[in-house]
PAKE-693128 format. One line per field, with one value per residue (C-alpha): residue in three letters; x negated, y negated, z negated. Coordinates in nm, 3 decimals. Each point is the difference from the previous one (the first is absolute). Layout:
residues N
res = c(ALA:...) $
xx = c(X:...) $
yy = c(Y:...) $
zz = c(Z:...) $
This chain:
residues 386
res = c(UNK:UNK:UNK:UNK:UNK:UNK:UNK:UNK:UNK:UNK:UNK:UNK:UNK:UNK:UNK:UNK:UNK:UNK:UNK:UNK:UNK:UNK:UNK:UNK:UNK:UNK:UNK:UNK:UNK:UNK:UNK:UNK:UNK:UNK:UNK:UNK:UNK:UNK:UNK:UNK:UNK:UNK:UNK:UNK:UNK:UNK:UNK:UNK:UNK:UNK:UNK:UNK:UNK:UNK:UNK:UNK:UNK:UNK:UNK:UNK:UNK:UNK:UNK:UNK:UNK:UNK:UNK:UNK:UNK:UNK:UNK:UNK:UNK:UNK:UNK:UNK:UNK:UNK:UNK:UNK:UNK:UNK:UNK:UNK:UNK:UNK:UNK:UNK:UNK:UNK:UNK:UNK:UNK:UNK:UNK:UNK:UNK:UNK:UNK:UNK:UNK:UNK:UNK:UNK:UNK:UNK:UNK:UNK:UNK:UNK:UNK:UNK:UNK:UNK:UNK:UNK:UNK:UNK:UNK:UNK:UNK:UNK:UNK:UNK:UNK:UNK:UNK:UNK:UNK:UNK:UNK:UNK:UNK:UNK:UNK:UNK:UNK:UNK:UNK:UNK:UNK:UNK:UNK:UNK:UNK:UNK:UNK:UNK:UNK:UNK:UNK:UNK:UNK:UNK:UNK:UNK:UNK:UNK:UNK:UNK:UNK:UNK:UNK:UNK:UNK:UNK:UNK:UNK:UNK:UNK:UNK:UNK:UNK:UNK:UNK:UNK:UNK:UNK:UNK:UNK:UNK:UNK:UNK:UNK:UNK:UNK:UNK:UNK:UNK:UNK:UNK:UNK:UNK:UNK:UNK:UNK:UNK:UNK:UNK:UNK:UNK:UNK:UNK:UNK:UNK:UNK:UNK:UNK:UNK:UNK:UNK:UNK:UNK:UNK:UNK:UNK:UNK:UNK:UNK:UNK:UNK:UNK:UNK:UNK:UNK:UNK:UNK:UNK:UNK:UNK:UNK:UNK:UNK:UNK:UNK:UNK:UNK:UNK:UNK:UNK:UNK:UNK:UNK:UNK:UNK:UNK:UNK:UNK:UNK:UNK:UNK:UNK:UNK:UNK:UNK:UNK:UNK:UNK:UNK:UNK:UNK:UNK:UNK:UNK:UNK:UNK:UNK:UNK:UNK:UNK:UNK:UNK:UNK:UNK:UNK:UNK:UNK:UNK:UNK:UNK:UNK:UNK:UNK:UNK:UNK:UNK:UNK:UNK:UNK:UNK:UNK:UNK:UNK:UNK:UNK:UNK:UNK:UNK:UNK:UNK:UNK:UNK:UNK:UNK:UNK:UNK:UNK:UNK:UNK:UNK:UNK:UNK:UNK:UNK:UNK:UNK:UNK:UNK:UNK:UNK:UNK:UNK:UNK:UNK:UNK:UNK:UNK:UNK:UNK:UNK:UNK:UNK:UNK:UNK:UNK:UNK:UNK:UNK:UNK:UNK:UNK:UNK:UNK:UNK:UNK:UNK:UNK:UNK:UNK:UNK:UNK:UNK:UNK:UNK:UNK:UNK:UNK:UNK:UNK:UNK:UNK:UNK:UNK:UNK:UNK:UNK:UNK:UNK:UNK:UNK:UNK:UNK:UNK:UNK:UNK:UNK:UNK:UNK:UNK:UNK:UNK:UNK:UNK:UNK:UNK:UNK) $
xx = c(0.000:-0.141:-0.122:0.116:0.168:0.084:0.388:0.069:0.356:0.032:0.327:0.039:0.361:0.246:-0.252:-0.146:-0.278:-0.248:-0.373:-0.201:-0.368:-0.184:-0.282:-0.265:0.123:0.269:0.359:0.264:0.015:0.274:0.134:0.083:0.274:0.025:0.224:-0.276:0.148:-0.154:0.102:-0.198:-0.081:0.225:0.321:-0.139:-0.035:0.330:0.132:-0.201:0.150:0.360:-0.073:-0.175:0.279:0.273:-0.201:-0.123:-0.323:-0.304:-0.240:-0.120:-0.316:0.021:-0.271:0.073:-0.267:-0.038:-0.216:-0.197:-0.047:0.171:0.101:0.225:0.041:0.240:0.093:0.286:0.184:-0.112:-0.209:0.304:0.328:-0.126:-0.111:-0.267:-0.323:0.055:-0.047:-0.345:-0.268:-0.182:0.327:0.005:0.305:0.124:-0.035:0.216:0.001:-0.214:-0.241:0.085:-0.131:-0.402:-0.011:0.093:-0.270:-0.314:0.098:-0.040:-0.331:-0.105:0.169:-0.315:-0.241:0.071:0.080:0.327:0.213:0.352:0.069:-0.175:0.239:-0.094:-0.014:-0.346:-0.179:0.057:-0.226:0.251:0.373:0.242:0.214:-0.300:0.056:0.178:0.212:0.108:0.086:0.355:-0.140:-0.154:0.295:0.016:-0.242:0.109:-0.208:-0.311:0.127:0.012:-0.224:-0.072:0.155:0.283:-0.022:-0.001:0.244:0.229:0.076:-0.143:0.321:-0.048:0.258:-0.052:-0.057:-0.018:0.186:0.313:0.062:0.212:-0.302:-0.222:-0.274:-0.169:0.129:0.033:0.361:-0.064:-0.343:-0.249:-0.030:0.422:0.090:-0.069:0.124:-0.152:-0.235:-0.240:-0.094:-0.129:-0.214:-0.135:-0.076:-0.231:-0.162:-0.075:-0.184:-0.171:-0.086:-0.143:-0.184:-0.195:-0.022:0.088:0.324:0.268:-0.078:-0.409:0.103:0.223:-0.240:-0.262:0.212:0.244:0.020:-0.343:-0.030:0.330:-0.029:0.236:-0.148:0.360:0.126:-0.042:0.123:-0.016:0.124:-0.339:-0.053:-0.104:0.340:0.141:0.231:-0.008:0.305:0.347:0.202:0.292:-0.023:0.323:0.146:-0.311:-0.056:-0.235:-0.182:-0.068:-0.093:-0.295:-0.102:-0.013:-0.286:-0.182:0.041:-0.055:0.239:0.005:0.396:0.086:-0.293:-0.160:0.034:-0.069:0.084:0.157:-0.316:-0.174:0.240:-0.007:-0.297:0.024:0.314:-0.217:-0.295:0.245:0.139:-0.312:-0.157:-0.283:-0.184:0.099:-0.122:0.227:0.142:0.080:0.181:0.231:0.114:0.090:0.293:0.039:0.349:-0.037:0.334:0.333:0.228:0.325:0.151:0.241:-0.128:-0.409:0.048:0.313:0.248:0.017:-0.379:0.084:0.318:-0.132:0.162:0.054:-0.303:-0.047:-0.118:-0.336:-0.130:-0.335:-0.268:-0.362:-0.282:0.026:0.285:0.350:0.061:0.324:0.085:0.168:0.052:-0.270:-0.287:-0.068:-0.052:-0.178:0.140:-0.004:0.213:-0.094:0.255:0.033:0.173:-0.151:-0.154:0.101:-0.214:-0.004:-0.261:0.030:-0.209:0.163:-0.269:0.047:0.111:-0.355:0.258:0.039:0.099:-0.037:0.252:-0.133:0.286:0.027:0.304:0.367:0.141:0.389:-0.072:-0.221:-0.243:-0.216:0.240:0.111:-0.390:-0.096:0.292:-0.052:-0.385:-0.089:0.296:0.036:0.372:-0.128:-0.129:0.125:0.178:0.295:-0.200:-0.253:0.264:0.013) $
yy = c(0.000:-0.365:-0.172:-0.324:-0.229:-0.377:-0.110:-0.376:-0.130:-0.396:-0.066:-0.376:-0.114:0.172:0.109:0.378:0.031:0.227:0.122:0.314:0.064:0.321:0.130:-0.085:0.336:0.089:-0.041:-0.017:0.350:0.176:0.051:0.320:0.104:0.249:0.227:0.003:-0.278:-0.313:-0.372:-0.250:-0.345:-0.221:0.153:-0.055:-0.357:-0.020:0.221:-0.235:-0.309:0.107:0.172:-0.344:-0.209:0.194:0.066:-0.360:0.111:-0.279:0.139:0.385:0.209:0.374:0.275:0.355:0.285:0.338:0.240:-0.192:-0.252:-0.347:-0.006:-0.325:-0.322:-0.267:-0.359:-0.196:-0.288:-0.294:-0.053:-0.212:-0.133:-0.253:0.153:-0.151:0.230:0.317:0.327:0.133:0.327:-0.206:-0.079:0.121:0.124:0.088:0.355:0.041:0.304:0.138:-0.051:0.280:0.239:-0.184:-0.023:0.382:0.077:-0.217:0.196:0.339:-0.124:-0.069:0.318:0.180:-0.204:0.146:-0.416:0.118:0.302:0.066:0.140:-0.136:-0.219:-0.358:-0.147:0.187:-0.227:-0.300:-0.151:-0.079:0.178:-0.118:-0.231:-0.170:-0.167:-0.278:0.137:0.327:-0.130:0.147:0.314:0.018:0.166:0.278:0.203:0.172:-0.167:0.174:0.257:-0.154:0.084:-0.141:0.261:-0.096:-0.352:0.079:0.202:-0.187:0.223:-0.233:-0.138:-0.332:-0.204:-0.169:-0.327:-0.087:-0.360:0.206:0.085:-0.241:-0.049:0.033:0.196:0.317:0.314:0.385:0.122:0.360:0.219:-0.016:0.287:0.085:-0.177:-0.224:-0.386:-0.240:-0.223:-0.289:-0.011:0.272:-0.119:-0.293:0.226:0.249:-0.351:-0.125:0.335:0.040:-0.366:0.029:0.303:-0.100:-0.359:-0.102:-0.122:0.160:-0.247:0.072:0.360:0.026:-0.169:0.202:0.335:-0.064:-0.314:0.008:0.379:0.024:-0.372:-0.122:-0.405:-0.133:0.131:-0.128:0.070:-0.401:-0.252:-0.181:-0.356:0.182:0.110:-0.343:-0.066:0.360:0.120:0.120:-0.039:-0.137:-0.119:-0.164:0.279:0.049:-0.004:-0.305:0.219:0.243:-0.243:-0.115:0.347:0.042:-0.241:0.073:0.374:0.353:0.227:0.378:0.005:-0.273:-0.287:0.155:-0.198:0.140:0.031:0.288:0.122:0.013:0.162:0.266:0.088:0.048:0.244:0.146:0.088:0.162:0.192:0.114:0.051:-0.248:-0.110:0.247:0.376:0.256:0.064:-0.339:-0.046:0.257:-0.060:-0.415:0.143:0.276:-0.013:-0.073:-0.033:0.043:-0.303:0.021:-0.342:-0.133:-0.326:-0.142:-0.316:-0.153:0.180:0.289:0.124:0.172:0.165:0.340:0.255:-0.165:-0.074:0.116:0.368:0.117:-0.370:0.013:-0.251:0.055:-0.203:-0.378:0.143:0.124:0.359:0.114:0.309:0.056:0.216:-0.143:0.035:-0.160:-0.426:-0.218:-0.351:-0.340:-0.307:-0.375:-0.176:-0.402:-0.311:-0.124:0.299:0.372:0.284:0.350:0.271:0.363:0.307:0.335:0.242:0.314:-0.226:-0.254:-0.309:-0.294:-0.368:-0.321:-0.289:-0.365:-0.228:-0.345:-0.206:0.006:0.232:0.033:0.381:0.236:0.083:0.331:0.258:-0.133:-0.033:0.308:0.187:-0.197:0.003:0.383:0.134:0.041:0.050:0.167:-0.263:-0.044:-0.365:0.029:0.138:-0.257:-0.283:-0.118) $
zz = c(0.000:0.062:-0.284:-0.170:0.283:-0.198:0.094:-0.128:0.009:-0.093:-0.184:-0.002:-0.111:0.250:0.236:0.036:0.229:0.059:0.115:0.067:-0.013:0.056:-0.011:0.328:0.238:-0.240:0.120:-0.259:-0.251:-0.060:-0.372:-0.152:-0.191:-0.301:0.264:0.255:0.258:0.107:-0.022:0.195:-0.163:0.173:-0.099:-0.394:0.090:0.087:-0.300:-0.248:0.202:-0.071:-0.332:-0.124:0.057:-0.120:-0.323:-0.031:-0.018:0.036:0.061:0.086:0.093:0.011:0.088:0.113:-0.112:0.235:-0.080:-0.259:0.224:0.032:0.336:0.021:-0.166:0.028:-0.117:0.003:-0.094:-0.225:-0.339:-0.104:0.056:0.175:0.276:0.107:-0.061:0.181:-0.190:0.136:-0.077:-0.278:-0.173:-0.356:-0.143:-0.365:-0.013:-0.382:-0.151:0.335:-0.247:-0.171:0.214:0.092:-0.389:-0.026:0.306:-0.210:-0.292:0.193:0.085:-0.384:-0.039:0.282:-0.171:-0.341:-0.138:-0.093:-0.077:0.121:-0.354:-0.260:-0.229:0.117:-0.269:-0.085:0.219:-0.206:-0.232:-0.256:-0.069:0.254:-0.209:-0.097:0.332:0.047:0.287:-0.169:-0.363:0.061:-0.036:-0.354:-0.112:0.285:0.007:0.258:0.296:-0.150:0.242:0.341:0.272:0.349:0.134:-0.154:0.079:0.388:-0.035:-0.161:-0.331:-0.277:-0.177:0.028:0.191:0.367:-0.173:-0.328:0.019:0.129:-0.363:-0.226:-0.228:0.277:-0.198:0.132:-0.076:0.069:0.103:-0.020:-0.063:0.207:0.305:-0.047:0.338:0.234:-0.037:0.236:-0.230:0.116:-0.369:0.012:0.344:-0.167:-0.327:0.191:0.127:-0.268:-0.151:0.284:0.022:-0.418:0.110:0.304:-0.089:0.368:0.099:0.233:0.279:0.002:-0.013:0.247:0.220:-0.048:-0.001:0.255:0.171:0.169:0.030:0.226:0.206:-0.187:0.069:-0.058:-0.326:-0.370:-0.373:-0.012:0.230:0.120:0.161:0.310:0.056:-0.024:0.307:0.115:-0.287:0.119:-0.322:-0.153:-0.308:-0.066:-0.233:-0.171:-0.388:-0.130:-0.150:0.243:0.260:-0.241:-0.070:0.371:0.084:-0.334:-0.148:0.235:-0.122:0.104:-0.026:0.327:0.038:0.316:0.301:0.365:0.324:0.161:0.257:-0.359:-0.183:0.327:-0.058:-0.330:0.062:0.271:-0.267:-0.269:0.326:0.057:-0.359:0.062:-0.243:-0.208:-0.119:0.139:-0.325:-0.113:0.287:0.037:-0.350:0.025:0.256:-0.211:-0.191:-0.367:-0.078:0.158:-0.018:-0.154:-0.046:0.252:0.027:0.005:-0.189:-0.201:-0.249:0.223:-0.011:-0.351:0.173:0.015:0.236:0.364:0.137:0.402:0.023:0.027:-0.130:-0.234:-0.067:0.030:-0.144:0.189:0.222:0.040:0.214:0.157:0.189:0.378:0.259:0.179:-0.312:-0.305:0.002:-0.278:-0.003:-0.242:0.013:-0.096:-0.048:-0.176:0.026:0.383:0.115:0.112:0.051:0.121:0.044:0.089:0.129:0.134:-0.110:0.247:0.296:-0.067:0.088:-0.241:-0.018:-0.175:-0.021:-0.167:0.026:-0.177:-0.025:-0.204:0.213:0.045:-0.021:0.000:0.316:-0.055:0.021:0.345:0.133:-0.145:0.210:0.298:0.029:-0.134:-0.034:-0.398:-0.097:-0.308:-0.231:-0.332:0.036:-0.150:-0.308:-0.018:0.026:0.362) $
């Protein structure tokens, strides 16, 4: 298959238009879906055309990964509602919770290189007891985080909830022991960064560079929003916390700082599909299912409904797994006020997809692309809240 075409579509107020590069002595490549047929490029520009307005979507770039290779890229739209700067390769996107799963990768790597251990309780690589700690005083009176691991921290089992302001009190706590079930936690993210961060004395950002970043070609991607960014972001910020907008430009966070583009977020899909960078061992068990999901919702009230969850659904360490007739798929969502993102990987079939999309959309735009471009009717949405 022909590798990595660029397709740019400028969105400027109502108008759509489009352009096509290739590769010198290429002509345009031919996508593949998970079903074995093939979609040529142009008829995802239109989709994305169509698919963008209805959804009210600003701005969009997507990639599309055969074989553990990224084989196409595109752009579209606008870093803004204004309309004025057309989305473009270098544009930088908030990738959310797609975090999640790089942070899960660097931590296999630790894992190889014997920094870290998927089961030792974390809190053994402090200096001082946990509560000591500013950040996890709520838990002098629970002892029961001195059993929590990394492994499950990726894999969502530790307890604590999504976010700790979305209690009353907003204080920290553990909802049920450790390693019963899986509840999706970015506590419990940003608590395996911050041991990790005590034990190595580097931060996530330096890490991740060093680890990840550089070692896959990832030039465009960042825990922290830097200067060198400035005037290349496709965001949205208008229904975004205070807070969290200051935390953006100033703290890395494993749980949903990282900001990319999609070609670099391809290639990082590519190199999990592949197992690169990784020993054999390690990665075979980050898509390994941990823990099958039972709740019938990902976030809200209805993530401690237990029962109703869509068959065959488990989460691994950094990713979520589901089952079809066509082979197994990992997959992650991102998903905050100004920005929606998608990312999934059909493991027997070697096809997968990323979706970066920045604006206050009317509704939501993966599950559409991900039909349209590859094929995937199988994807967890209504689960994961779309």
């Amino acid at each position: 298959m022909t590798r990595v075409p660029l397709e740019v579509l400028v969105a400027t107020a109502a108008v759509f238009s489009a352009a096509h590069t290739f590769a010198q002595g290429e002509g345009p490549v031919q996508i593949e879906t998970i079903q074995g047929n093939r979609v040529e490029p142009g008829t995802i520009a239109s989709s994305v055309a169509g698919l963008m307005q209805q959804s009210g979507v600003t701005g969009l770039s997507l990639a599309v990964v055969h074989d553990g290779t990224v084989v196409y890229t595109g752009a579209f739209g606008a870093l803004d509602r204004c309309g004025t700067t057309p989305v473009g390769d270098r544009t930088v996107f908030r990738a959310a919770s797609l975090s999640k799963p790089v942070f899960a990768y660097l931590i296999m790597k630790l894992v190889d290189r014997r920094a870290i251990d998927l089961d030792t309780p974390l809190f053994r690589y402090l200096p001082e007891p946990l509560f000591t700690y500013p950040r996890y005083r709520d838990l002098r009176d629970d002892r029961r985080f001195a059993t929590i691991t990394a492994r499950w921290v990726l894999s969502h089992q530790t307890g604590f909830p999504n976010w700790r302001w979305q209690n009353k009190d907003e204080r920290l706590d553990i909802k049920f022991p450790p390693g019963r079930r899986f509840a999706y936690s970015g506590e419990g993210y940003e608590y395996l960064q911050f041991v990790v961060e005590n034990k190595l004395g580097r931060s996530l950002q330096q890490l991740a560079r060093e680890h990840v970043f550089t070692p896959l070609g990832m030039t465009r991607s960042s825990f922290v929003l830097e200067e060198r960014f400035e005037g290349c972001i496709a965001t949205e910020f208008a229904g975004v916390p205070e807070f969290l907008k200051t935390r953006m430009r100033t703290e890395a966070s494993a749980a949903g700082s990282l900001v990319t583009t999609a070609a670099d977020y391809g290639r990082f899909l590519a190199a999990v599909m592949r197992g690169e960078g990784l020993t054999p061992e390690s990665a075979r068990e980050m898509i390994r299912p941990q823990v099958q999901v039972a709740s019938t919702r990902m976030f809200g009230p209805l993530s401690v409904q237990e029962g109703s969850a869509p068959g065959g659904l488990a989460w691994c360490l950094g990713w979520g797994r589901f089952a079809t007739r066509l082979g197994d798929a990992i997959f992650h969502v991102g998903r905050e006020p100004g920005c929606e993102n998608y990312v999934v990987a059909y493991l027997q079939r070697g096809v997968g997809m990323v979706v970066l999309a920045a604006g206050e959309g009317r509704e939501a735009v993966s599950p559409k692309l991900v039909a349209r471009v590859i094929g995937d009717a199988y994807s967890p949405f209504e689960w994961a809240g779309y």
